[in-house]
N, C-alpha and C positions, 0 to 999 in steps of 0.2 A: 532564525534559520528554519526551524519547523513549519512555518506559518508559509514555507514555500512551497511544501509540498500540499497544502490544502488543497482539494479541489473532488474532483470527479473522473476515474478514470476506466477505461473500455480495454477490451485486449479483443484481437481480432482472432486467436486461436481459442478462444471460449468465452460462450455468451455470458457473460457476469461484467456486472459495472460495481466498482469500489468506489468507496466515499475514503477521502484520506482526510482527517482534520484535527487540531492540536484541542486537547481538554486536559487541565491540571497540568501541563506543561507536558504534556506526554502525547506521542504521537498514536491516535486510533485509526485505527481502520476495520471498517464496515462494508461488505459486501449488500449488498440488496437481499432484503430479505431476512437478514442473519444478525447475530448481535454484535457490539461492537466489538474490539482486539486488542487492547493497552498491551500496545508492543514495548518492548526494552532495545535503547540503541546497542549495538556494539561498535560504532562508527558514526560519523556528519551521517553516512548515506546509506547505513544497513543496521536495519532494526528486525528482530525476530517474535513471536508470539509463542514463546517455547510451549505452551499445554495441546498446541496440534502443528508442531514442528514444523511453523511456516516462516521466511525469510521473505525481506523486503528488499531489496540496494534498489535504490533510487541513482540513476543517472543522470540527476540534473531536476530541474523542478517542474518537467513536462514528461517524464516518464517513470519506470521503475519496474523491476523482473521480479514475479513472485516466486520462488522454489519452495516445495513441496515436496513429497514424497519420491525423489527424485526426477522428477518435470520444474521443466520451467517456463513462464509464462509470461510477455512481455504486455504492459500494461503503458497506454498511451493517457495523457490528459483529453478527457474530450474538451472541444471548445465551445462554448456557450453563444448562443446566437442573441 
């Protein structure tokens, strides 16, 4: 199920592209530039990064909302040419 959400993803309200990808069974994520996140699930589709109180739900395995400090931020899969 993880290995759905691998990929590369863009959000068109703020310049940042995230790397989503599964290591040790655990789902990471990586912004450009930054280190990685070994998030913890609380759901199939919503995993958080509690040490800077970031949330993931993934809507499917072509999208995902990030929440933050109260904002939210929709994040699209880019597609690979």
């Amino acid at each position: 199920m993880l290995a759905g959400y691998e990929g590369n993803y863009k959000s068109e309200q703020i310049p940042l592209e995230i790397k989503v990808f599964v290591k040790d069974g655990r789902l990471i994520v990586q912004a450009a530039g930054q280190p990685e996140l070994a998030t913890k699930a609380l759901s199939a589709t919503r995993f958080v990064f509690t040490p800077a109180n970031i949330e993931f739900e993934f809507d499917g395995a072509d999208g995902f909302t990030l929440k933050q400090g109260g904002q939210t931020f929709k994040f699209k899969k880019a597609v690979s040419k």
